[in-house]
N, C-alpha and C positions, 0 to 999 in steps of 0.2 A: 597660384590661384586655382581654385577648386572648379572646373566647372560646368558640376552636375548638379548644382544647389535644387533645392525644392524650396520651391519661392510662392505661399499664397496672396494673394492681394486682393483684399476687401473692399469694391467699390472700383465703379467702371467709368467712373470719368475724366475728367482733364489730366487728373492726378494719379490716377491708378493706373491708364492708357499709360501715359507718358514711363514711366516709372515702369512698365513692364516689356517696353518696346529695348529700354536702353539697360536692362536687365538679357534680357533675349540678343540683344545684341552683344553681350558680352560671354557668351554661352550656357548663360540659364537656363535651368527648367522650371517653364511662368505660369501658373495659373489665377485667371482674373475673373472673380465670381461679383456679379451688382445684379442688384432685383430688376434694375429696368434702363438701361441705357438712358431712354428720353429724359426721366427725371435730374439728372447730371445739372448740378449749375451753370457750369459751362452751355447748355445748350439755350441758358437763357439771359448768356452775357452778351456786353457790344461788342469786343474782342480789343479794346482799347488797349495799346502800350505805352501808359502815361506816368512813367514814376518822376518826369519831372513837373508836368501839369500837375500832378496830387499834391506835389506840395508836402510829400513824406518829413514829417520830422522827426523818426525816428532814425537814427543815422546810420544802425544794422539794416533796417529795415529799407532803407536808400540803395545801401551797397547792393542788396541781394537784388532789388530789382533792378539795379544798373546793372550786373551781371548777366542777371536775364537776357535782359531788351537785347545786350550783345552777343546771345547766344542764340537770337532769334533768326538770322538772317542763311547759316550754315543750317540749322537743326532744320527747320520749312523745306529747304533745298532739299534734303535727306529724305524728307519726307513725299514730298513730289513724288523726286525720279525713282522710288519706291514703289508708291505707289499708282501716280500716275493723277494722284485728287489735286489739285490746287486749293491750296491753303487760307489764301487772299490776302494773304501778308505783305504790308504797302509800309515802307517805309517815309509817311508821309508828311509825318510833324503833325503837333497838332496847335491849333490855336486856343489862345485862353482868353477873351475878351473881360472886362470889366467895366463896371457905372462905376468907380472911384478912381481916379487917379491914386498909386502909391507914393507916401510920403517921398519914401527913397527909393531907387532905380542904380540897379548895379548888371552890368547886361556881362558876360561870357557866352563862351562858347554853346553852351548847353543853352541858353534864353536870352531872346532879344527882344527890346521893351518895340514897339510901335503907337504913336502917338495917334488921335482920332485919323486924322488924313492918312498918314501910312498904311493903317488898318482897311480903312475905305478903299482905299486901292487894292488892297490883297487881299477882301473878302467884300463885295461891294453886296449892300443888301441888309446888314449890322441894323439893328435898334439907334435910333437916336440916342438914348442914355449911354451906348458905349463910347468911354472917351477915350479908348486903348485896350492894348491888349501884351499880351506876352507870346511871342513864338520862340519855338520848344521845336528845334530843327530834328532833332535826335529820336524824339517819339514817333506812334505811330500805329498802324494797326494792323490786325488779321481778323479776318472772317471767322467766326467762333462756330458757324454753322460747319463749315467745311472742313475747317482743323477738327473736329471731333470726326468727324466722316473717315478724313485722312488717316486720323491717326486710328481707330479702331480697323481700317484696309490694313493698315502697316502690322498691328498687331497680328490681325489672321493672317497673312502675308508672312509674317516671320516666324511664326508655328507655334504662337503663345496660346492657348488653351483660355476660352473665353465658354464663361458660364451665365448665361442670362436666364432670368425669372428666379434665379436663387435668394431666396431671404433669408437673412441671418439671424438667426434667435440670441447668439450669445460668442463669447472669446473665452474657453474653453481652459484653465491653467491651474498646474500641479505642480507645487515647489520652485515656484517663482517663473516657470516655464510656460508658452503657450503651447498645449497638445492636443488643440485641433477648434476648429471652427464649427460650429453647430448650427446647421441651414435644414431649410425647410427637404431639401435632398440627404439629409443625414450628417453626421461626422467626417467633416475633411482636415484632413493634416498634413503639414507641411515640415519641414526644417525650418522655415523662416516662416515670417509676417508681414506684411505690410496691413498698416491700418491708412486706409486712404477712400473715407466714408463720405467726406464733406458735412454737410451739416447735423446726417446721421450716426456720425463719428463718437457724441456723446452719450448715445445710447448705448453703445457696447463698451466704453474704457470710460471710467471717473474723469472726462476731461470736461473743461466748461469751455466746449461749444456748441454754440445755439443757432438756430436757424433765423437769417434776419431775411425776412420779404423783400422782394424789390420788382415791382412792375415796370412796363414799358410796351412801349411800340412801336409798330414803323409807319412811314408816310412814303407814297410814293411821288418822288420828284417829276415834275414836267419837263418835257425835253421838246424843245423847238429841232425840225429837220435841219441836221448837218451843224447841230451847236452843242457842246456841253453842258449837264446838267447844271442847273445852275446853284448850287452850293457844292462848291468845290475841297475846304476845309474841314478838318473834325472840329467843332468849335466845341471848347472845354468852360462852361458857364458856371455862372449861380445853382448847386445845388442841380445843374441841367446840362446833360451833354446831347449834341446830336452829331452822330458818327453816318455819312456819304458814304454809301458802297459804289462800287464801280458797276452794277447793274441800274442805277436809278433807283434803289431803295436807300432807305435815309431812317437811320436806328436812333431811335429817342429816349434817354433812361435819365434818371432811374430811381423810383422813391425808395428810399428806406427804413422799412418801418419794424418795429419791435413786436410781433402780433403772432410769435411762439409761430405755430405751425399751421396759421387761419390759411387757405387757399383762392384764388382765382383771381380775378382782376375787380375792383371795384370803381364806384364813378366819381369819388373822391379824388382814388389814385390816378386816373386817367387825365381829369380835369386840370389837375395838380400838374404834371408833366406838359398838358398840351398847353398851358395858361404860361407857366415858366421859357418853353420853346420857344413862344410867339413873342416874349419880350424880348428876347436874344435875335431871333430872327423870324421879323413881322410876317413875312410872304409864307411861312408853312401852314398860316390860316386858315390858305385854301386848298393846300394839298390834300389828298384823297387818302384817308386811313387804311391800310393794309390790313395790317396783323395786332392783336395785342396779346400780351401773354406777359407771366410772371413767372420766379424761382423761387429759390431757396439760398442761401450766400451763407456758409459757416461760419460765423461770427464768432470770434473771444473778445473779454474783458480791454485786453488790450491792442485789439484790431491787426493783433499781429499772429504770423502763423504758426503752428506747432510742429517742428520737423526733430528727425534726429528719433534714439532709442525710446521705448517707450517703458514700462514699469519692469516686463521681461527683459532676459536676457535675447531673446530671438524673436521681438515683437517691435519694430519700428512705425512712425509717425507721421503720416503728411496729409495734413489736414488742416484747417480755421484760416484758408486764405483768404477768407475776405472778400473786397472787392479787386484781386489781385489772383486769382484762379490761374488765368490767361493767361497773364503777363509771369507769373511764376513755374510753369511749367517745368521748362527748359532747365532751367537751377535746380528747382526739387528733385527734379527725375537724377540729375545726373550727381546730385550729393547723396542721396539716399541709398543709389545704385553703386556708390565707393563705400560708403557705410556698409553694408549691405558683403558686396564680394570682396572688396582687399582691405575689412576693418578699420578704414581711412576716417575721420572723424572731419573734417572741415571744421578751424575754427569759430568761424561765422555759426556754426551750428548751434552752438551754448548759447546763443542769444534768444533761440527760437526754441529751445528743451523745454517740456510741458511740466520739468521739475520748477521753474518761475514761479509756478501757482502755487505751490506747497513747498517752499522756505519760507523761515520763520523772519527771516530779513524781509518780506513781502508783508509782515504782520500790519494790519489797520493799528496807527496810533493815534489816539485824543490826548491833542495836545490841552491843555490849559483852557488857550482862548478858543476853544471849539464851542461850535455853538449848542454841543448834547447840553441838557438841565442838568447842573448839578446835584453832587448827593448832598444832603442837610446834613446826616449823619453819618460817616465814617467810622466802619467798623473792620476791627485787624480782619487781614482776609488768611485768615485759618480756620479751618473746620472744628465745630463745636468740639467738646475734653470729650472723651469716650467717658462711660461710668467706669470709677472708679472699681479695681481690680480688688476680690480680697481672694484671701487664702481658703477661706470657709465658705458654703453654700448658703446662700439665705431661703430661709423657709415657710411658704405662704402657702396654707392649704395641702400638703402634703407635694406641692410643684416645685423642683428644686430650678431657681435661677440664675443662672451662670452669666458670667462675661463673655463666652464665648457662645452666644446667640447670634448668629452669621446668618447672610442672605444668600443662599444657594441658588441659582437660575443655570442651566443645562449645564452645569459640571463645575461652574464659575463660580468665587464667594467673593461678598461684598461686603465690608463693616457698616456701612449705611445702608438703611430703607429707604433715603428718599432718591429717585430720580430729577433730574431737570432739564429742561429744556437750553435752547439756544435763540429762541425769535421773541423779537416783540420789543427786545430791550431798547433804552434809551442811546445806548452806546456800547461800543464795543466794550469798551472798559466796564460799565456798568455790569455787563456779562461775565467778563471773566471774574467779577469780584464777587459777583454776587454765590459764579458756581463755587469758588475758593469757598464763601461764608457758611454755606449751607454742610457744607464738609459729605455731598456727596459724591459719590465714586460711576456712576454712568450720567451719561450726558445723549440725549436724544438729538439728531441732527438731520435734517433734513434733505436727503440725498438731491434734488431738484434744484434746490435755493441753494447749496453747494455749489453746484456744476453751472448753472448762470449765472454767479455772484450774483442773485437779487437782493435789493436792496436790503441794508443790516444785515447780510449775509457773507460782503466782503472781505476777504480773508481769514473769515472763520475757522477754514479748516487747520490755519496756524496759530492761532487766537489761543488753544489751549493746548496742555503738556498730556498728548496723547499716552506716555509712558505713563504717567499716574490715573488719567481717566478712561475710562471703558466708554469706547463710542458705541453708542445702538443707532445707526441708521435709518432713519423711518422711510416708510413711502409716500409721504404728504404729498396731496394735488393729484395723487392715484384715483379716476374714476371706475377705473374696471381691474379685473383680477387680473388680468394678460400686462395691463399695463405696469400695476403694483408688481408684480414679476419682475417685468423688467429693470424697474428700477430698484429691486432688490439686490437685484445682480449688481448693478452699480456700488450699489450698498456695501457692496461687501469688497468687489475692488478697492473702495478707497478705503476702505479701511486699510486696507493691506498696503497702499501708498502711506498711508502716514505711519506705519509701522505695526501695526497689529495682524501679523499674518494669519495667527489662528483664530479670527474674530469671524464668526459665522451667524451673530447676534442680526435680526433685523425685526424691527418693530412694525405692524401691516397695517397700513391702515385703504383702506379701499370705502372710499367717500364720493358718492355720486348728488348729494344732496345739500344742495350750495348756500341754503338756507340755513338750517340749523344741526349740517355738519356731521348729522347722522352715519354708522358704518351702513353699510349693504351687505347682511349677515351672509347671504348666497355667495357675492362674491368673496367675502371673506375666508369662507372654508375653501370652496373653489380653490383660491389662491393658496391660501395655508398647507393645504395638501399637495398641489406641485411642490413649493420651497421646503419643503420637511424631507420631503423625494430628493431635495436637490443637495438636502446637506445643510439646510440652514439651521439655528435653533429660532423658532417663531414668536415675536410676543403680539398675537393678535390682540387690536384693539376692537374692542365690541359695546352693543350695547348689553345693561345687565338682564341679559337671557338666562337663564340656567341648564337651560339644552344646549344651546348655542356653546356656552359652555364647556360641557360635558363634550357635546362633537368635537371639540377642538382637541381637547384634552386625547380623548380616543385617535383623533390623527397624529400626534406629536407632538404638539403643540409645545413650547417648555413652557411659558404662563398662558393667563387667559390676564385682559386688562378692562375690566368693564369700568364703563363711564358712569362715573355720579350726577352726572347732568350734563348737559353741550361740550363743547369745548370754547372754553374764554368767558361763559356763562355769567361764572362766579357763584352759584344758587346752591352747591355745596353738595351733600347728598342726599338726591332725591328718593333714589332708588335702594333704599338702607337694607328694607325688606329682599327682593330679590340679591343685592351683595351678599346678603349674608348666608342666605341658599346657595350659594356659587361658594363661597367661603368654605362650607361646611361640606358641602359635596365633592370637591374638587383635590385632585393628587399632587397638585401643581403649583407653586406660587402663584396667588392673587393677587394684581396689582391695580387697584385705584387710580383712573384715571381721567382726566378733563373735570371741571367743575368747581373744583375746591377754591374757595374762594380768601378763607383764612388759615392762620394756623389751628384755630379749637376744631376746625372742619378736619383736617388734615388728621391730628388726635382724632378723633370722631374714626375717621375710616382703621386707624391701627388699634383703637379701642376693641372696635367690630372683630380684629382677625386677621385683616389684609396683611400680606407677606412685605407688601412696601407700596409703596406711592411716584405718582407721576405728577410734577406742578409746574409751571408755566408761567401763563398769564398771572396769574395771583402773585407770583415776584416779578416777573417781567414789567410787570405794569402798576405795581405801587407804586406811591410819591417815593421811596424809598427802596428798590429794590436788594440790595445790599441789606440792611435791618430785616427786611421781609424774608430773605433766602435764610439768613439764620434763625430768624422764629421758625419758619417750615423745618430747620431737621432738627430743632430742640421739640417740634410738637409730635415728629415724628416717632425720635426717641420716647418722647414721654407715652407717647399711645400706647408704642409695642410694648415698653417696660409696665404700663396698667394693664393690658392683655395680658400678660404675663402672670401676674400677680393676682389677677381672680377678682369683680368687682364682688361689692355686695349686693344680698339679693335684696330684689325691688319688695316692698313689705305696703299694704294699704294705712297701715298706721303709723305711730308713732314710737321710735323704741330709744330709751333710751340712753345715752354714751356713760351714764356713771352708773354706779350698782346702788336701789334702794334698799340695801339693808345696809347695819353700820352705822348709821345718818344719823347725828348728832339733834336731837332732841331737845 
């Protein structure tokens, strides 16, 4: 075993501490870089050790915290006479009261049912409505305040190299390798990686984890001279836990709510917590409020965490624990850290691999009896017949037009003009049939709505045969340039996860205007010109500017994509006149985009000139989206091929189609 590893690790708290004490401990060389200690989820958990009160029904998910919780008792000790912090780790059980009796009652070792009386006895003070409870001898808890203390003592203690105030712009990788981390201190590089960001995590690697809110407070317990406080138990409720410290403070959590990345306490979430407390246990009514404050909890799709390798070969994963931070330490640290120096794999690990999100066995299927609206009309899902191939030129105006008329965009060729979207549909299936019908070859994707699975965005990213389609990335829900960056870079990560390593395609969209959806032409260039810097090939989305344009163009741009009206609009093209200054002006493919509401609109914009088309909502949202997706790239076809072929000119009169001489008399 090697061991002078250069080990960086991204993110300084429960996960990243933990993970780099037991790295160091094994003769690492550790460097742990986080923007801000305090912000750490951990520092705004209970410190609960409850995987048998949670009630896990995932049965990986079971093991991994039963392992923990027993690794808890030795690892605190270590930790201690280390450092000298006490930990607050009480191995104290926790109770789980209930207002329903369960049908059935099977008690072991691990949980003992207690009936209203039994309970009343060993937590005297209960809600009337509690007619029982379960105790859970085995659980238990630790002070979340003081293990974070401890463990960051025990790191500088052990001579691991702690870097605070550093923010990290980006994960840094060349031929499938990480080669260095990019912080607001400049480029650091490692041999290894840990990614161990918490909720932050999804912003530097294509993972869908997302930040779930969760407030709380504390109450301070009243103490009679020479008596114990008087709530003795963790009691594990409805949606409500209140966790007894051995100082007289009494930790109350914890809402969970969905609200992206909104901050500080509100008086919804307060009331909520202190209204559920008091039905569990009446007497905190009048206890005296402490402290309130709230976090951040990494959340995935499936509440479960992401450990093990990550897309590199030298870039590992421990992140989206949930509400299970705390309680996972101890496992993560010390699975990651065999991963890590003796190549050791744990097989519990596969169950936790962030590969879950992207196999195609995760695919979203519509069965039958789902409740999406059916199509009325089924159409094979193959892509329209290309024109027919000849051996000869056909000749219109001295323009000779070929079959090989191809969409070129940064070095790329495409046999279709038309693009299509991925939102809005009726169903998953509806989507995939619809991109099959329309027989085009890029598919816009929405890097955000990816990585959260929002809603019709569930396993999209395996939805279609990335080998045959060309993903373009967007930065949708982008309100500023800095941000659209960022998730550019995402953008292109996952591409490179589904298989497109050389795909540097992203589509920009920087939208501050929640109305009618309009781009923010400053931010646009802004932004356009760092990712051009960065490598990327740009299709900014704009409105029909023709300097706007033209700047873009002049920074790199590979298209310009101006809007024929709103986006989802349907009102077609407004802006015909300025498109077609941008058309005639510009070096670059021009691409049509938002607005189109039919196929003759669709023709209309390849009539003009435009190099191809962007359409969405106008299939997405017909009674028929399948029918509709193939009218859009037979209109497309037919635009560009009338483009081609030279209209006639516009004449005030009348001229007409047969010859007046000859004429039969």
């Amino acid at each position: 075993m090697k061991t002078t590893r250069d080990i960086l690790i991204v993110g300084g708290g429960v996960m990243g501490l933990a993970i780099a004490i037991e790295l160091k401990r094994h003769g690492a060389k550790v460097t742990v870089i986080s923007k801000d200690f305090v912000e750490a989820a951990a520092n705004a958990a209970a410190g609960m050790l409850a995987p048998m009160a949670e009630k896990l029904t995932s049965q990986a998910m079971l093991e991994l915290c039963l392992r923990s919780r027993w690794l808890y008792p030795e690892w605190t000790q270590k930790l201690e006479e280390l450092t000298g912090v006490d930990t607050g780790y009480l191995p104290c059980g926790i109770l789980a009261p209930v207002y329903r009796r369960p049908q059935s009652i099977v008690e072991d070792d691990s949980a003992v049912w207690l009936d209203r009386q039994a309970i009343e006895q060993y937590e005297p003070g209960l809600s009337d409505r509690v007619v029982g409870g379960w105790w859970y001898p085995e659980d238990g808890q630790v002070d979340n305040r003081c293990l974070m203390r401890s463990l960051l003592q025990a790191a500088q203690t052990l001579g691991v190299e702690i870097q605070e105030g550093v923010n990290v712009k980006a994960i840094q990788q060349k031929q499938g390798k990480v080669n260095g981390v990019l912080t607001s201190v400049g480029l650091l590089q490692a041999e290894q990686y840990v990614l161990a960001a918490g909720s932050w995590s999804g912003q530097l690697q294509p993972l869908p984890v997302r930040p779930v809110k969760g407030q709380m407070l504390s109450l301070r317990m009243p103490q009679k001279l020479h008596q114990p406080f008087p709530l003795q138990r963790v009691l594990f409720g409805d949606n409500i836990y209140l966790v007894p410290r051995q100082d007289g403070k009494l930790v109350v959590g914890a809402t969970v709510e969905e609200v992206d990345w909104t901050p500080f306490n509100t008086p919804q979430g307060i009331q909520n917590l202190l209204q559920k407390a008091t039905e569990l246990y009446p007497a905190v009514a009048d206890w005296q409020i402490e402290e309130l404050w709230w976090g951040f909890r990494p959340g995935t799709p499936d509440e479960l965490p992401i450990l093990g390798r990550g897309a590199c070969d030298n870039l590992f994963l421990a992140t989206g624990h949930h509400r299970n931070g705390i309680l996972l330490a101890p496992i993560t640290a010390a699975l990651i850290a065999d991963l890590i120096l003796e190549q050791e794999s744990d097989p519990l690990l596969k169950e936790f691999s962030y590969q879950r999100f992207y196999q195609s066995s995760n695919m979203t299927s519509i069965s039958s009896s789902s409740s999406a609206p059916k199509l009325p009309l089924q159409i094979e899902s193959n892509p329209p017949a290309p024109l027919p191939a000849s051996s000869t030129s056909v000749f219109s105006n001295e323009l000779i037009i070929e079959d090989t008329d191809k969409l070129t965009i940064a070095g790329k060729t495409f046999n279709s003009r038309l693009m299509t979207g991925t939102g809005k549909y009726p169903s998953m299936e509806a989507m995939q049939q619809s991109v099959a019908a329309s027989g085009c070859e890029i598919v816009t994707v929405a890097v955000r709505r990816v990585q959260t699975k929002a809603p019709g965005h569930e396993g999209l990213a395996e939805a279609l045969d990335w080998s045959k389609i060309w993903m373009l990335p967007n930065t949708a829900g982008c309100k500023t340039a800095e941000e659209a960056i960022r998730v550019a870079r995402l953008g292109r990560e996952m591409a490179k996860l589904l298989g497109q390593e050389d795909n540097n395609f992203i589509k920009l969209e920087v939208i501050p205007d929640a109305k009618y959806l309009l781009p923010d032409p400053i931010g646009t260039l802004e932004a356009a010109e760092k990712l051009v810097k960065e490598g990327f090939a740009v299709l900014p989305y704009i409105n029909a500017d023709p300097l706007l344009a033209k700047r873009l163009e002049e920074a790199g741009c590979a298209t310009v994509m101006p809007l024929g009206s709103p986006i989802g609009s349907g009102q077609g093209i407004n802006n015909a006149a300025n498109i077609s200054i941008i058309i005639e002006e510009a070096n670059v493919p021009v691409v049509v985009d938002a607005g189109i509401g039919t196929p003759s609109e669709a023709a209309l914009g390849m009539e003009m000139g435009a190099d191809a088309l962007l359409v969405n909502s106008a299939i997405a949202l017909a009674h028929n989206p399948v029918a509709m997706a193939r009218a859009m790239g037979l209109a497309a076809e037919a635009g560009r091929l009338a483009y081609l072929s030279g209209r006639i000119p516009i004449k005030q009169y009348a001229a007409a189609s047969s010859p007046l001489t000859g004429t039969i008399s």
